[in-house]
BALOBA-1460 file (C-alpha; in Angstrom, 3 decimals):
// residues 171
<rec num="1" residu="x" x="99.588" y="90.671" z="57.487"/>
<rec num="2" residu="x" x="96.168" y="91.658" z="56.065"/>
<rec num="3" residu="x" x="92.720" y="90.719" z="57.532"/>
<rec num="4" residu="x" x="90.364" y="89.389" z="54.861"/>
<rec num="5" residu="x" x="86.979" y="91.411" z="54.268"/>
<rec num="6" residu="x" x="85.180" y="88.093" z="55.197"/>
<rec num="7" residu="x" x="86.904" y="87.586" z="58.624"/>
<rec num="8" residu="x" x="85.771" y="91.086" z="59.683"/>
<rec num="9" residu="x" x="82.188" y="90.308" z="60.076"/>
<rec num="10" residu="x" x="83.017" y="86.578" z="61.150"/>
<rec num="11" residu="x" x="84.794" y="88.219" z="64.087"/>
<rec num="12" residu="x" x="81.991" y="90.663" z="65.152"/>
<rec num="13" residu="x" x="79.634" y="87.856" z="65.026"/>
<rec num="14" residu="x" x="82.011" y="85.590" z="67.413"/>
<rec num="15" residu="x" x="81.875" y="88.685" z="69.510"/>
<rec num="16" residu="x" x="78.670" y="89.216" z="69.179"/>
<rec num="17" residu="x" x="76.532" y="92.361" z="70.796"/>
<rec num="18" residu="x" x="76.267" y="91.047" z="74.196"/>
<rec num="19" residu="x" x="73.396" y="91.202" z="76.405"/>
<rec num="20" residu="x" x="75.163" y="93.937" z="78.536"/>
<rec num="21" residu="x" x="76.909" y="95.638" z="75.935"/>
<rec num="22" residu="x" x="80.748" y="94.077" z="75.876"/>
<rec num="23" residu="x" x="80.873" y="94.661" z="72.289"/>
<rec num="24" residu="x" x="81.502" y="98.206" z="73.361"/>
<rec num="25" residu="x" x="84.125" y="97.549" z="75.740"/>
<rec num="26" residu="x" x="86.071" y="95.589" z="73.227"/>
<rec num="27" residu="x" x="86.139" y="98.388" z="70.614"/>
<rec num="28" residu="x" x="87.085" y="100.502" z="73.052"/>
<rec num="29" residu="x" x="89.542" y="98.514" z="74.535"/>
<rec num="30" residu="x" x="90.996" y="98.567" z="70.589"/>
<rec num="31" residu="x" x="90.660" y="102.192" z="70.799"/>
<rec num="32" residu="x" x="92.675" y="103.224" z="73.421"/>
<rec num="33" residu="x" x="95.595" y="101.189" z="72.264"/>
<rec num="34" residu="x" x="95.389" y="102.644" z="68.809"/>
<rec num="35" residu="x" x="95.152" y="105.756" z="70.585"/>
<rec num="36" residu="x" x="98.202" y="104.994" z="72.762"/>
<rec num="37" residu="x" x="100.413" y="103.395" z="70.125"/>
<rec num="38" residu="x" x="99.300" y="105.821" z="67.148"/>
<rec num="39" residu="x" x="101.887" y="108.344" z="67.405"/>
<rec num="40" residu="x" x="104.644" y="105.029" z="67.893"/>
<rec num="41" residu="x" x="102.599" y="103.357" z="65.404"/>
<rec num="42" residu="x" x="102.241" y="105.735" z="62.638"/>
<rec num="43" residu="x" x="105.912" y="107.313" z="62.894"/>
<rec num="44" residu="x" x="105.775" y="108.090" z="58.875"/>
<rec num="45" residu="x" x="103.282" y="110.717" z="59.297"/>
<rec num="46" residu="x" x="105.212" y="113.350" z="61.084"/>
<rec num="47" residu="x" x="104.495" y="115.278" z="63.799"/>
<rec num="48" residu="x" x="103.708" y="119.297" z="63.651"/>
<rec num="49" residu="x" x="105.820" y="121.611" z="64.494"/>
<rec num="50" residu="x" x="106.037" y="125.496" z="64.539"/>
<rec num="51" residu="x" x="107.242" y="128.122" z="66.624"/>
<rec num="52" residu="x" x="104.119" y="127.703" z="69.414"/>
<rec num="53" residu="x" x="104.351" y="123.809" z="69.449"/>
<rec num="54" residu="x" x="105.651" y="124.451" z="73.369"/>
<rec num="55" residu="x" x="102.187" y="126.162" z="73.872"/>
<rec num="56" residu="x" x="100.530" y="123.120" z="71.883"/>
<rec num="57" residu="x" x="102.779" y="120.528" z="74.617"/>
<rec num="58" residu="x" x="101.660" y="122.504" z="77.474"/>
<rec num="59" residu="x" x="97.730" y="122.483" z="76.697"/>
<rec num="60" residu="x" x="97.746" y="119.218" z="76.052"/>
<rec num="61" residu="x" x="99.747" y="117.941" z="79.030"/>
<rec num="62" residu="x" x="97.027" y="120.459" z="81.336"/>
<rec num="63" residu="x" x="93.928" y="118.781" z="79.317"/>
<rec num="64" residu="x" x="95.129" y="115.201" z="79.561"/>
<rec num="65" residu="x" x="95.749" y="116.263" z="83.812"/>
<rec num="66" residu="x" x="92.118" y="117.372" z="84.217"/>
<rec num="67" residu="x" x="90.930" y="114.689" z="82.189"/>
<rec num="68" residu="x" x="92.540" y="112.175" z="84.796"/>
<rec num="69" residu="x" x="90.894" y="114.291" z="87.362"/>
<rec num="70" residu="x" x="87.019" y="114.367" z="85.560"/>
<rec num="71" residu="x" x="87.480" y="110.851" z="84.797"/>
<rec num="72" residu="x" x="88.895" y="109.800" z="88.571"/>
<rec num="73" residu="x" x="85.960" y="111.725" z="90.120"/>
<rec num="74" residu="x" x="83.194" y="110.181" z="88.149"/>
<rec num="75" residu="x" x="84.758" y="106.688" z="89.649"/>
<rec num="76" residu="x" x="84.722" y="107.743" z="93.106"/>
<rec num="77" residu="x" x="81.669" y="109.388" z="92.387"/>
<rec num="78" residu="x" x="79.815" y="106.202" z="91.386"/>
<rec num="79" residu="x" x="82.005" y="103.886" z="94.215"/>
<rec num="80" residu="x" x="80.220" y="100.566" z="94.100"/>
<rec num="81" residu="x" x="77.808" y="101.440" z="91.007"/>
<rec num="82" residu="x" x="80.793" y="101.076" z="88.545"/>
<rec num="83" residu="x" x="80.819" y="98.811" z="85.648"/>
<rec num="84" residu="x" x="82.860" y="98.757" z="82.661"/>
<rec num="85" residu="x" x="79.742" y="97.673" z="80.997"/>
<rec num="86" residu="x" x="76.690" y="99.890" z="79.548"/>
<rec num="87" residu="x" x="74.283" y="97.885" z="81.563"/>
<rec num="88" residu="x" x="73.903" y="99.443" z="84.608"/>
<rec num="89" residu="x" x="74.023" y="97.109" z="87.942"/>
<rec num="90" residu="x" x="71.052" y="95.164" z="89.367"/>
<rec num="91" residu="x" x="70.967" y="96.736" z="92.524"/>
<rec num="92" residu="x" x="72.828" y="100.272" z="91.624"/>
<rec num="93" residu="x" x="71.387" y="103.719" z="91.982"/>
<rec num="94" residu="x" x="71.221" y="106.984" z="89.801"/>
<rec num="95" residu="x" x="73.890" y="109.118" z="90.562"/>
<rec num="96" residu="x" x="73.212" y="112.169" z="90.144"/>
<rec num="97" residu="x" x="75.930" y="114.539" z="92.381"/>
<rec num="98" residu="x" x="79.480" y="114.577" z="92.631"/>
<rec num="99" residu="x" x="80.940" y="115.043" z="88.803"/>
<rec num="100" residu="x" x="77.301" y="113.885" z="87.663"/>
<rec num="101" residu="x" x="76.177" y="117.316" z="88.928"/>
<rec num="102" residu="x" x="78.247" y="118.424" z="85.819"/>
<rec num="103" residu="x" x="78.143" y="115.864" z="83.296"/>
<rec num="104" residu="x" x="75.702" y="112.580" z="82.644"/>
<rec num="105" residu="x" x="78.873" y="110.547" z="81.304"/>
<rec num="106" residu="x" x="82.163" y="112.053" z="83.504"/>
<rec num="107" residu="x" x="84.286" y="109.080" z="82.862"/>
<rec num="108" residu="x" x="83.767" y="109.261" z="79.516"/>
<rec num="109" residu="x" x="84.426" y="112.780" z="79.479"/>
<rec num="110" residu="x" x="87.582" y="112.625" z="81.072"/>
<rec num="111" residu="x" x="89.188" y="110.326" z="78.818"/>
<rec num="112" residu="x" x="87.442" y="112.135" z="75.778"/>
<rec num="113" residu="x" x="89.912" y="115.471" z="77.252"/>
<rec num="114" residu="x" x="92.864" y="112.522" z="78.204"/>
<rec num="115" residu="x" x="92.491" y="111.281" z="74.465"/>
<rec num="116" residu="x" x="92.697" y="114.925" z="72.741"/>
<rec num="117" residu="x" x="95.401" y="116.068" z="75.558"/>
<rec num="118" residu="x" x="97.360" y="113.229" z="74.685"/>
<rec num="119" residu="x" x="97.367" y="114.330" z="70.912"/>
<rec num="120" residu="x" x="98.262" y="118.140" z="71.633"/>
<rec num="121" residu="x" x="101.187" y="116.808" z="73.509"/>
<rec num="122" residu="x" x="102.296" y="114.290" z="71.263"/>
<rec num="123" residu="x" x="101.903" y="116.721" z="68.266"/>
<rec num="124" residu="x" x="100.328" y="113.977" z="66.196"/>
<rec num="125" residu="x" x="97.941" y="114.564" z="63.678"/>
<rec num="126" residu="x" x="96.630" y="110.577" z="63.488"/>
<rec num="127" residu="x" x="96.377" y="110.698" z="67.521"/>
<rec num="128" residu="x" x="93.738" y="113.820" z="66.949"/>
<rec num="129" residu="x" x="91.863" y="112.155" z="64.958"/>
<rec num="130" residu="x" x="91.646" y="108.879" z="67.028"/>
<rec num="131" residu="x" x="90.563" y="111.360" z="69.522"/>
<rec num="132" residu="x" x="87.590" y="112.493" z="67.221"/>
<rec num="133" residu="x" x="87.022" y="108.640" z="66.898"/>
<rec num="134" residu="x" x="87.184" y="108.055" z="70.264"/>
<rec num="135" residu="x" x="84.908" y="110.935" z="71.155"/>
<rec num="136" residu="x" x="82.271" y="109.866" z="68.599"/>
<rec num="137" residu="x" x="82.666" y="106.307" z="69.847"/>
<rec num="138" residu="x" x="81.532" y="107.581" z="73.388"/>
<rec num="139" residu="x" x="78.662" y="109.058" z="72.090"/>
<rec num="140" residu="x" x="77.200" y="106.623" z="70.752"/>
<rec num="141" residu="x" x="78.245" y="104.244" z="73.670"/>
<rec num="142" residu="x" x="76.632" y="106.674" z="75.724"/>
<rec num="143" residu="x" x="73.283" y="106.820" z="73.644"/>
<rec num="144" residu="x" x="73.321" y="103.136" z="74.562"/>
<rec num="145" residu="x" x="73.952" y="103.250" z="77.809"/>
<rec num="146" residu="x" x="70.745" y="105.673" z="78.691"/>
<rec num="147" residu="x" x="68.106" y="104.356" z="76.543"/>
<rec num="148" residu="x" x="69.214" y="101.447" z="79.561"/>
<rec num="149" residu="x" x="69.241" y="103.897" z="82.204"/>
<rec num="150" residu="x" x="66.385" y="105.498" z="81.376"/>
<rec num="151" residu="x" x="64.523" y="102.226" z="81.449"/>
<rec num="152" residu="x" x="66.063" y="101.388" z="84.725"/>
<rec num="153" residu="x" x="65.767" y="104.847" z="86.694"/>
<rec num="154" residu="x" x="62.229" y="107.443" z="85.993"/>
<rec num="155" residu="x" x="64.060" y="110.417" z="87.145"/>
<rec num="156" residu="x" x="66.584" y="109.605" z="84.069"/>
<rec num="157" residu="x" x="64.780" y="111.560" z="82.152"/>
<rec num="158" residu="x" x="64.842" y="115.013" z="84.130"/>
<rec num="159" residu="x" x="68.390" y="114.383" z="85.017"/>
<rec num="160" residu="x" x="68.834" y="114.375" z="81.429"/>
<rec num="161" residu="x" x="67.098" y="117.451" z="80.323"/>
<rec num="162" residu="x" x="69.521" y="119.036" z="83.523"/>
<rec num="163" residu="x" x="72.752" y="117.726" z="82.615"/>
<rec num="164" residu="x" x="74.684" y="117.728" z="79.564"/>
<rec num="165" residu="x" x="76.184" y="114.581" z="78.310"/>
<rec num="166" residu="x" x="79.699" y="114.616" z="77.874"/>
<rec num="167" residu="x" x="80.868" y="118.111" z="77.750"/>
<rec num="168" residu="x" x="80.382" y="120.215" z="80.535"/>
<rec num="169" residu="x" x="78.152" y="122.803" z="80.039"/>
<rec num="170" residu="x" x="78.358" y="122.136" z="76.000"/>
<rec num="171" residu="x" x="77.183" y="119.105" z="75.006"/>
């Protein structure tokens, strides 16, 4: 079953960019199962394999690990300011310790390594670049997200010029 060219834009219109941003959620939402299913999904591209495809299983099963952990600290670290949604609460509070000390977006970060450790492991060359998708996704979700925290919060913009953005130490 195809989708028409015209029912593409019909859709995003229904959807519609939200007030707080849940257009992003939904394409992300779409991401993560493409992500998920790609390898199960796209079985006629084969996977890689060579004589170090162990080593390639074994990075990516560590990366997608600490990406649970990044990720399940930036939860805990924001406890009741958590939203799925780039607007930030009415009555939440900059965070700015915890895995925030490390990274402005740790969720995001943590599924960005989940996403790319999920590809190493599944030796999938469509699931890497969903991961580059994803990752690029996040960035711009991200760029969203703290033109509204920076509007929200004055010491944003210090915290910012501290902390990188969804890389530790990188980027």
């Amino acid at each position: 079953m195809s989708v028409s060219k015209s029912a593409v834009p019909l859709v995003l219109k229904k959807l519609g960019k939200g007030s707080r941003g849940e257009w992003y959620l939904a394409v992300q939402a779409v991401l993560f199962l493409l992500l998920v299913a790609g390898p199960f999904i796209f079985r006629w591209i084969s996977a890689w394999e060579f004589k170090g495809s162990w080593f390639t299983s074994l990075s990516g099963s560590a990366l997608f690990f600490a990406g649970i952990i990044i990720a399940a600290t930036g939860v805990i670290s924001l406890g009741k300011n958590l939203t799925p949604l780039p607007l930030p609460r009415e009555n939440s509070a900059l965070i700015v310790t915890g895995a925030y000390r490390y990274v402005r977006h740790p969720i995001y970060s943590g599924i960005i390594f989940m996403a790319f450790g999920w590809a190493l492991w599944r030796h999938n060359w469509i699931t890497v670049g969903l991961a580059l998708l994803l990752s690029a996704f996040f960035d711009i979700k991200s760029r969203f997200e703290e033109r509204l925290l920076q509007a929200k919060f004055p010491a944003y913009m210090e915290y910012r010029k501290r902390v990188r953005k969804l890389l530790p130490f990188i980027y």
